[in-house]
N, C-alpha and C positions, 0 to 999 in steps of 0.2 A: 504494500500500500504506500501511496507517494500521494504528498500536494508540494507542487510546487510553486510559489509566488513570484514574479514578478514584474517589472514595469515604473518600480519605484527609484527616485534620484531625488536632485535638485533641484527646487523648482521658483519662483518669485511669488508672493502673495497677488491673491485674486490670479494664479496660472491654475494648470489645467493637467493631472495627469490619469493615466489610466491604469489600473493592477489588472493581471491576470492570473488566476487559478488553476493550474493544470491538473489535476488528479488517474492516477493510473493504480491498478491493481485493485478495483471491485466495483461495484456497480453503482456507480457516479448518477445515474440518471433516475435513481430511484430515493435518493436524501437531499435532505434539502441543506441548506450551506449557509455558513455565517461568515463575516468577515468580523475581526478583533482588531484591535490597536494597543498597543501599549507604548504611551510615551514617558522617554527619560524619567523615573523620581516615581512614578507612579504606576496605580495596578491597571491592569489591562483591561479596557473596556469594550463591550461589544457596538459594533458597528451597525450594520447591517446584517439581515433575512434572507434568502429565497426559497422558496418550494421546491420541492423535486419536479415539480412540471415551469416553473417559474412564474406559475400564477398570481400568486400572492407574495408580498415582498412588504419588508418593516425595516424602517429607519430609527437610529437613536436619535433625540430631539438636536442635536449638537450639530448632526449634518443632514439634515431634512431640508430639501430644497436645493443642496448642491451637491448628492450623491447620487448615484443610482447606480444600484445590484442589477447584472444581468446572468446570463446564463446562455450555453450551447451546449446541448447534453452529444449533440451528434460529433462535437469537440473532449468534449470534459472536460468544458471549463468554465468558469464564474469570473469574470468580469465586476470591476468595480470603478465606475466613472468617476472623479474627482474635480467639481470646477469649483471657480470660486474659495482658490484653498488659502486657509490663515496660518500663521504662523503657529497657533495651538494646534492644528493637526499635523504636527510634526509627531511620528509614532514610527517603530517598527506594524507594521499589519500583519496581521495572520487569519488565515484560509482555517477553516474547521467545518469540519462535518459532526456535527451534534452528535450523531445518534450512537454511531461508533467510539465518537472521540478522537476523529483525527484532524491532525495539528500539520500544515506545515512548516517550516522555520523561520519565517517572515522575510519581508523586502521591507528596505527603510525610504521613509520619505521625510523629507528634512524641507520646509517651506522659510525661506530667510531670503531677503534682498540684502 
């Protein structure tokens, strides 16, 4: 079982980046998937939701309105839009699949001018 994250760097406040989730080794299109953060100093907090069909999707209030969870099961992957990004979302991210518990080792995103 593997998630791999990435897509994360450096980027300027109000830029724009995107994560990808790749997942291999079991049946990716039947769990639904969360996205995590953990920035510097602090505990890790959840991000974003999506369904195993990608129907339904839940945002933490902190980035409601500049995030969006997607999904390609025919890929296996989850997608994580990022606009509009401030300098407190600076975090490593991490890819997890609830049900099982898998984790994978994050991508860092560091938003600073």
């Amino acid at each position: 079982v593997q998630l791999v994250e990435s897509g994360g760097g450096l980027v300027q406040p109000g830029g724009s980046l995107r994560l990808s989730c790749a997942a291999s080794g079991f049946t990716f299109s039947g769990y639904a998937v969360s996205w995590y953060r953990q920035a510097p100093g602090k505990e890790r907090e959840w991000v974003a939701r999506i369904t195993s069909a990608g129907v339904f999707r839940n945002y933490a209030d902190s980035v409601k309105g500049r995030f969006t969870i997607s999904r390609d099961n025919a890929k296996n992957t989850v997608y994580l839009q990022m606009n509009n990004l401030k300098p407190d979302d600076t975090a490593v991210y991490y890819c997890n699949v609830p049900g099982p518990d898998y984790w994978g080792k994050g991508t860092l995103v560091t938003v600073s001018s």
